[in-house]
C-alpha positions in Angstrom: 99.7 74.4 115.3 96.2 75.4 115.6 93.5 75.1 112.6 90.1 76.8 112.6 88.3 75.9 109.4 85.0 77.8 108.6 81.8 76.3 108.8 79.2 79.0 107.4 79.6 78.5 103.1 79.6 82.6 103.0 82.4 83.5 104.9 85.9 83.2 103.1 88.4 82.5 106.0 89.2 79.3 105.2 91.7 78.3 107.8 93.6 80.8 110.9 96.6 78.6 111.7 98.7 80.1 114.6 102.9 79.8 115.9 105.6 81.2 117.7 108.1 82.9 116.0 111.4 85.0 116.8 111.1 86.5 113.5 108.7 87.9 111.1 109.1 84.7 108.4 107.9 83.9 104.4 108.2 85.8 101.2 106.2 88.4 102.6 104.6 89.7 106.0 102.0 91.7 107.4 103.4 93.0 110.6 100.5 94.8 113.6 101.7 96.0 116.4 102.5 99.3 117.7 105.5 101.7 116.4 107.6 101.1 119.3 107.6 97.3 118.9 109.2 97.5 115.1 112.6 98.8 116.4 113.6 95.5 116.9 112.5 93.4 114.2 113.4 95.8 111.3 116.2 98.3 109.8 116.7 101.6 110.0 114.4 104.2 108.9 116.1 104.7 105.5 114.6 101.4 104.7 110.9 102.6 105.0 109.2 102.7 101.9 105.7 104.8 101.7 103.1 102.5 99.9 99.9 104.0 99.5 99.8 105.8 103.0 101.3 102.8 104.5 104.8 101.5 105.4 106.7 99.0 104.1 109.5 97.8 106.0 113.0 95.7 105.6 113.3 93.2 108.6 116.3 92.5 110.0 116.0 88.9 108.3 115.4 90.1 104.5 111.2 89.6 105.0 109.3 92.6 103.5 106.2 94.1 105.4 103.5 96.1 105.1 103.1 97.8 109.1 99.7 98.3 110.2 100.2 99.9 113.5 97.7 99.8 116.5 97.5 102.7 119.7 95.5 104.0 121.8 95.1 105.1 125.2 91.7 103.3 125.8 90.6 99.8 125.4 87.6 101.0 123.4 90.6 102.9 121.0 92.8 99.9 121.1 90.7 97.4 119.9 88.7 99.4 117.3 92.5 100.2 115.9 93.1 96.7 116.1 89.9 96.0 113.9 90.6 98.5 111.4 94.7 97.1 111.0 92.9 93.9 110.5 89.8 95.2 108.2 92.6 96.8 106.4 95.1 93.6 105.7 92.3 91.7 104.7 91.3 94.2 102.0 94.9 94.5 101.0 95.1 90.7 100.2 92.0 91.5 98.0 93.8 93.8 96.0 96.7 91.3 95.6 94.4 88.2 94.8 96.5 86.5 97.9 94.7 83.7 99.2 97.4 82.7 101.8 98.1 85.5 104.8 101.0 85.6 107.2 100.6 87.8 110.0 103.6 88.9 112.7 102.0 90.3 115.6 104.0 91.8 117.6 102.9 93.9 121.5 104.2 95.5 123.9 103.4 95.0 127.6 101.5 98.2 128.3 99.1 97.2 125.6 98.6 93.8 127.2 98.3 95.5 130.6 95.5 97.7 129.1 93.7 95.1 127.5 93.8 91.3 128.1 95.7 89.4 125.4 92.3 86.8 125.5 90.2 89.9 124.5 93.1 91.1 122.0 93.0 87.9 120.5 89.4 87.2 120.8 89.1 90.7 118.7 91.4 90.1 116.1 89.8 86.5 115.2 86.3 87.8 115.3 87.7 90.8 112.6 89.1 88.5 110.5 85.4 86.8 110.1 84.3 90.2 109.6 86.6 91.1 107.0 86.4 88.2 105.4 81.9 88.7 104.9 80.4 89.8 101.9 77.0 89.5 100.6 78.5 88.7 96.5 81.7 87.1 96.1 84.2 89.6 93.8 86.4 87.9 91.1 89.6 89.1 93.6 88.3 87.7 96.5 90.0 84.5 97.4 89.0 82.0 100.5 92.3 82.8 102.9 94.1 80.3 104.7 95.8 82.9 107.8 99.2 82.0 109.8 99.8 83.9 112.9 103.2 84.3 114.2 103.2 85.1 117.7 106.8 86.3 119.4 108.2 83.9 121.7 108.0 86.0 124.7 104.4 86.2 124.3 104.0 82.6 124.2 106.4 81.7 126.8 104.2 84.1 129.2 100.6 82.8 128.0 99.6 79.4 127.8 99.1 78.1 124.2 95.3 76.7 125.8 94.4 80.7 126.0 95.8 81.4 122.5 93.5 78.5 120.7 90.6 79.1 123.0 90.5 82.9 122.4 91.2 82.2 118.7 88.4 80.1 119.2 85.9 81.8 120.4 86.1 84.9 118.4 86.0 83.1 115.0 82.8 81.6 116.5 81.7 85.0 117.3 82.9 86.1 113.5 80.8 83.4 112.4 77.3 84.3 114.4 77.8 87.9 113.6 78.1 87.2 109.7 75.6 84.9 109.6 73.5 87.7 111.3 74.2 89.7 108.4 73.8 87.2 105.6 70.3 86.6 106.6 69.9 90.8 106.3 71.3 90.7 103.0 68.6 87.7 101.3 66.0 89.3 99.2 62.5 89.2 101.2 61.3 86.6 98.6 63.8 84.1 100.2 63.3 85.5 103.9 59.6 85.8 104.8 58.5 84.8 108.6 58.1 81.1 108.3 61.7 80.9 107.1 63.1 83.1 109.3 61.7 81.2 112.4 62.9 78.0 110.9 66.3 80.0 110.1 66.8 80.7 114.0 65.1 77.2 115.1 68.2 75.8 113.4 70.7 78.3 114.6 69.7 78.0 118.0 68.1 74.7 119.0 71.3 73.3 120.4 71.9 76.4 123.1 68.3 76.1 124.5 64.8 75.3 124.1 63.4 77.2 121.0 59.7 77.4 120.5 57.8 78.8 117.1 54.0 80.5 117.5 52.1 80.4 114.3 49.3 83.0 113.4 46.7 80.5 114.9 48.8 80.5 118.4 49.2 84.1 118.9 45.6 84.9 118.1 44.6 82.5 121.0 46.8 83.7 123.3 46.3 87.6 122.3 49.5 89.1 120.4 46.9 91.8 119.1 49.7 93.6 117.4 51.4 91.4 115.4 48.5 89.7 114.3 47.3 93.2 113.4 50.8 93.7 111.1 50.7 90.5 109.5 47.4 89.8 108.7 47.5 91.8 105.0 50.1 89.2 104.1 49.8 85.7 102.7 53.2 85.1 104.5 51.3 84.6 108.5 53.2 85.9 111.3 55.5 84.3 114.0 57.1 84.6 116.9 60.1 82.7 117.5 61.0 82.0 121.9 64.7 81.0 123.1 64.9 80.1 126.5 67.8 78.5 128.0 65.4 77.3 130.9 68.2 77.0 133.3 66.4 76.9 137.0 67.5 78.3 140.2 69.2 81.7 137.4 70.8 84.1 139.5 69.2 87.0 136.7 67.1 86.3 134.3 67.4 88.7 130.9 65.4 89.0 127.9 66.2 89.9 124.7 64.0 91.4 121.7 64.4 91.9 118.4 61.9 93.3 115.8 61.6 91.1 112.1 60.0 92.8 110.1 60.8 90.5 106.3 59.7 93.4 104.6 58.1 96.8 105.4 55.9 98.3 102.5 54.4 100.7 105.3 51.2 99.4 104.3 48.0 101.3 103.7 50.5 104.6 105.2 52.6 103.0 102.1 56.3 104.4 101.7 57.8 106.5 99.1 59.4 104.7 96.2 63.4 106.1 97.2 64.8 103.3 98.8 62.0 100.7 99.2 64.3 98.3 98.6 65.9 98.2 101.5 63.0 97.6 103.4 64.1 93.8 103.7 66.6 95.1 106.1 63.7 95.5 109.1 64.7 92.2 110.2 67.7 93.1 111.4 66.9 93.6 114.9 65.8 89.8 115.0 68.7 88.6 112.8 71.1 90.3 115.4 69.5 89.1 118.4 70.0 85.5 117.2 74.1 86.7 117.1 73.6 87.6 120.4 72.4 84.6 121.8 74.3 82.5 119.7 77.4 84.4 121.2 76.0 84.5 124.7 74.8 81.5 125.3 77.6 79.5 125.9 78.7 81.8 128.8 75.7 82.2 130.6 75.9 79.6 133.4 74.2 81.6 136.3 71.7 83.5 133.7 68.7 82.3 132.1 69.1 83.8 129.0 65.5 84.1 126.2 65.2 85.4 123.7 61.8 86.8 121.8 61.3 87.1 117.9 58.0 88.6 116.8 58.4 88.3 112.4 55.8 89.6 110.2 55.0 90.9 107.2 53.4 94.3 106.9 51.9 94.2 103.2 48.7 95.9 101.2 45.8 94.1 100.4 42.2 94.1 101.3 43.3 91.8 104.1 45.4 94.4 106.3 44.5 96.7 108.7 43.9 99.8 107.8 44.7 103.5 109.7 42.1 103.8 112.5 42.1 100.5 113.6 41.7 99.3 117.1 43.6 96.2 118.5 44.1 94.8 121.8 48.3 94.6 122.7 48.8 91.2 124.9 49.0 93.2 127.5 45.0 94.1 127.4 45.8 98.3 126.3 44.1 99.0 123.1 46.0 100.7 120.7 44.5 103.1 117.6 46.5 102.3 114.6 47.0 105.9 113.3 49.7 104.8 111.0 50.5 101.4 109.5 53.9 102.6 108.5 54.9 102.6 112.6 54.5 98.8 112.9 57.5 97.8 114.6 56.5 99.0 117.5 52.9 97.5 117.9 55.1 93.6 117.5 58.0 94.7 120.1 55.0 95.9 122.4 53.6 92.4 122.3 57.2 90.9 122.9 57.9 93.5 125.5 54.6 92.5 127.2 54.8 88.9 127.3 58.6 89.1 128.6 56.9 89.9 131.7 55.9 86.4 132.2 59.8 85.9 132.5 60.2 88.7 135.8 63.2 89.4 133.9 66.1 91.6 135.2 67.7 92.9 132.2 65.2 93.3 129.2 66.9 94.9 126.4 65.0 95.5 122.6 66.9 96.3 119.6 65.2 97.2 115.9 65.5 99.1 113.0 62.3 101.1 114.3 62.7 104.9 113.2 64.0 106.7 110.6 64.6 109.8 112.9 67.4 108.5 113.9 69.1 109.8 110.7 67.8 113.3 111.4 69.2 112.7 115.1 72.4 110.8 114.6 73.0 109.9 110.6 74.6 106.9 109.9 77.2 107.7 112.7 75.6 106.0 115.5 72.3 104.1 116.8 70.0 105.9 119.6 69.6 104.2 123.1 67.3 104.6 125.5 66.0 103.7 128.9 64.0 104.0 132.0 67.0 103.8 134.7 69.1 107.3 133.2 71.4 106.5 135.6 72.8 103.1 133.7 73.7 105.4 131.1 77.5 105.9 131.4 77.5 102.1 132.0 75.5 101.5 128.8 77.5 103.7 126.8 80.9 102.5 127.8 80.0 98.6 127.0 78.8 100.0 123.1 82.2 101.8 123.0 84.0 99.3 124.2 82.2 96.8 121.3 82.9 99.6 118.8 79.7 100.7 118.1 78.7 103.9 119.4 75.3 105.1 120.8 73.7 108.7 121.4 71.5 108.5 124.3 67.8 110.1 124.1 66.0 110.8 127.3 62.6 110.1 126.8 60.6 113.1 128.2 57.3 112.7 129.9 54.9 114.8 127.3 56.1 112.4 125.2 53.4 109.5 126.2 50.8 112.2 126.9 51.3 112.8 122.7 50.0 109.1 122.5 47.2 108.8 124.2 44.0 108.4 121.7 40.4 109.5 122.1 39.4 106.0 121.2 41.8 103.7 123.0 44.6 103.7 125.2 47.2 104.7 123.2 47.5 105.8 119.4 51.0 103.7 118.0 52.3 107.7 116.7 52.2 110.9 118.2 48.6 112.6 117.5 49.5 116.3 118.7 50.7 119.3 117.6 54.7 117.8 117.2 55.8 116.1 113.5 59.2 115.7 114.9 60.9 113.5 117.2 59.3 109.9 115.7 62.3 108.2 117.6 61.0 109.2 121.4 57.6 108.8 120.8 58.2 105.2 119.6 60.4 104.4 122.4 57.5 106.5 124.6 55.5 104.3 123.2 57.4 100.9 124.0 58.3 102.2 127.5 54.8 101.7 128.0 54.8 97.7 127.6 57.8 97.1 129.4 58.3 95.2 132.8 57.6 96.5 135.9 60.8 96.5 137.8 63.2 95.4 135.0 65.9 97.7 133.8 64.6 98.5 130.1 67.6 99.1 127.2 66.0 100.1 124.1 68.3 99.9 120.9 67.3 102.0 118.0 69.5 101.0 114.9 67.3 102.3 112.2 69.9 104.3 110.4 72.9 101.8 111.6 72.0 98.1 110.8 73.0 98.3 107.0 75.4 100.2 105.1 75.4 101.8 101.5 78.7 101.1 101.0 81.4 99.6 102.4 83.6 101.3 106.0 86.8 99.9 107.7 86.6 96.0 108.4 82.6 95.7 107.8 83.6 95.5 104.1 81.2 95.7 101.1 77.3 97.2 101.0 74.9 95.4 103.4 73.9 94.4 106.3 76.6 95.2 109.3 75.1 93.2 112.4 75.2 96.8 114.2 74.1 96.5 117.7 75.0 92.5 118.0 78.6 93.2 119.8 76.8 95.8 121.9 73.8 93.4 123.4 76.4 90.8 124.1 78.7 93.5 125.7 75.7 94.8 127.9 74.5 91.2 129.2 78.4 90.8 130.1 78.9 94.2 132.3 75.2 94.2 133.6 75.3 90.5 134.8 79.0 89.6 134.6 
């Protein structure tokens, strides 16, 4: 028997216990697995019983069940049908204030042949951490103790040391990714840039070497831009380093994320509909300390750093104002011709000083534009790059993470749109176009990227919190969108 007991105070899984068993046992049973693979566990068809759009079944051994079936014909359709059987069971349990779970899981060999049972397993422990997230506890929500009952064929042909250790690792994974999401869902009041460093000093100081600049630090060493968003904020800017430091690497990759704590648009101030969610534009950094988190362990042949630039873009006689000049890192002047397009001006310093890494694989993700809804809606994130022939790759390892991603070329007029008449570049488009804010930002980031370094730019604007609550991401919040697909993409890129 095999106990996983949680460790993160806002996640409700309380226990996952696992065994084999012949039959599906207790009072009551949730069976998954596919159709096929119910023949011979329960009666005949006479005995199925519709129960709001799902069926209940006899077993052969008098054990009612609810059947959540899984198929598909892809491992990308396979495991997102896993994850919604699972998103689905947990929010069944809700409805019947269970706090106890048993689980027969039940598959046939093609589906094991399509997808490894370690990944199978890996998925459905990582969905149950999912499920189990939400940002306020409801009066029906109960902390679950799970038992899994694995068939006896399955276990006789895997040994139990893959069962635990996949079990394992994806409630670990469960756990990073709701923690990601816990620290999107705090109020900015409780989250401003000193707390979030501190917040990913303490997540991450055991994996690497984790290093915090203050306001006073990047000044000296010339972050131009995000001293330039934070400095109309009492709250001083920061940028939080991970490096794993490991020497002799066979690739070295670099991750970014954008933390914003909160985005008033400054002086170029935002309208009043939805300003509260503004909190949510640290997201992109919240996510990328999931990914390393997740990652970190694995990576024994890849130095693995991450880069955090957090700031607070506020009003007061302090901030910068529309016209400003500033000096990137990099040495390119930039004319700030709107303050509300800040995101960009800290990735460009983050993207810039990753050079000092010579990394291989240097991928960004943030919540930077909110053309992405005009593009996409809240249906999928945008990605783009500067090697279009990693695309099918790029898109198949988001698929197969189940997040999706539309891929924008980003056109060559585009940067010409950016240049200014009184610096290099102006941080939004100063031509004839009012459209298509989400190339011209990643125009603009393209720009500060590495020579030599394939560049993945993750735009998750419209995608890294949801109004309500979809499928296994349950409740309104912050959804850790893009975490499973930088972890996927440092996996196929560098195996």
């Amino acid at each position: 028997m095999r106990q996983l007991f949680e460790k993160f105070p806002h996640e409700r899984l309380k226990k996952l216990h696992w065994e084999k068993s012949g039959q599906p046992k207790g009072p009551f049973c949730y069976f998954l697995g596919e159709a096929e693979s119910s023949s011979s566990h329960f009666e005949t068809p006479n005995s199925v019983m519709e129960l709001n759009g799902r069926q209940r079944l006899q077993s052969k051994n008098g054990v009612p069940c609810d059947c959540h079936f899984i198929s598909g014909s892809t491992t990308e359709r396979v495991l997102e049908s896993l994850r919604r059987a699972v998103g689905t069971i947990v929010s069944d349990a809700d409805s019947y204030a269970l706090s106890e779970l048993i689980i027969y899981w039940n598959l046939q060999p093609q589906t094991v042949d399509l997808v490894p049972i370690d990944v199978l397993l890996t998925t459905f422990s990582e969905t149950l951490e999912l499920s189990c997230y939400s940002a306020r506890r409801l009066q029906n929500q109960n902390d679950l103790v799970v038992n899994l009952a694995l068939p006896q064929r399955l276990i006789e042909e895997i040994p139990s040391s893959v069962v635990e250790n996949s079990l394992d690792e994806g409630i670990r994974r469960g756990q990073a990714l709701n923690y990601a999401r816990y620290l999107g869902d705090l109020p900015a009041n409780a989250l401003i840039p000193q707390t979030l460093a501190a917040c990913a000093e303490e997540r991450l100081s055991r994996a690497g070497e984790v290093t915090v600049m203050n306001e006073k630090e990047l000044s000296a060493q010339g972050f131009g831009g995000i001293i330039a968003v934070g400095q109309g904020s009492k709250n001083k800017p920061r940028m939080v380093v991970f490096d794993t430091e490991l020497q002799n690497a066979e690739k070295t990759v670099v991750i970014v994320g954008k933390g914003i704590t909160f985005d008033t648009g400054g002086y170029s101030i935002k309208g009043k509909q939805h300003h509260n969610e503004m909190k949510y534009d640290m997201c992109g950094a919240a996510n990328v300390i999931a990914a390393l988190e997740i990652l970190a362990p694995h990576c024994k042949n890849i130095r693995l750093i991450g880069i955090m630039p957090l700031a607070e873009n506020m009003v007061s006689a302090d901030a910068q104002r529309p016209g400003d000049v500033y000096s990137a890192h990099n040495g390119k002047t930039v004319e700030v011709y709107n303050t509300d397009a800040e995101g960009r001006l800290i990735l460009a310093d983050a993207l810039s000083f990753a050079a000092s890494f010579k990394p291989d694989l240097i991928i960004d993700i943030a919540t930077l534009t909110g053309g992405t809804a005009h593009i996409a809606g809240n249906m999928a994130g945008i990605l783009c790059t500067n090697q279009e022939s990693s695309v099918p790759l790029l898109k198949a390892a988001a698929r197969e993470a189940g997040e999706k991603f539309l891929y924008l070329e980003i056109l060559e007029d585009a940067i010409e749109d950016m240049k200014s008449d009184v610096a290099d570049y102006t941080n939004m488009h100063n031509k004839w176009s009012s459209n298509a804010a989400t190339m011209y930002a990643a125009a603009f980031l393209k720009e500060f990227v590495p020579a030599n370094s394939l560049w993945v730019h993750l735009d998750i604007a419209s995608m890294a919190w949801a109004g309500r609550g979809s499928s296994y991401l349950r409740g309104r919040g912050a959804t850790s969108f893009g975490t499973r697909t930088l972890v996927n993409l440092v996996k196929t890129i560098c195996g």
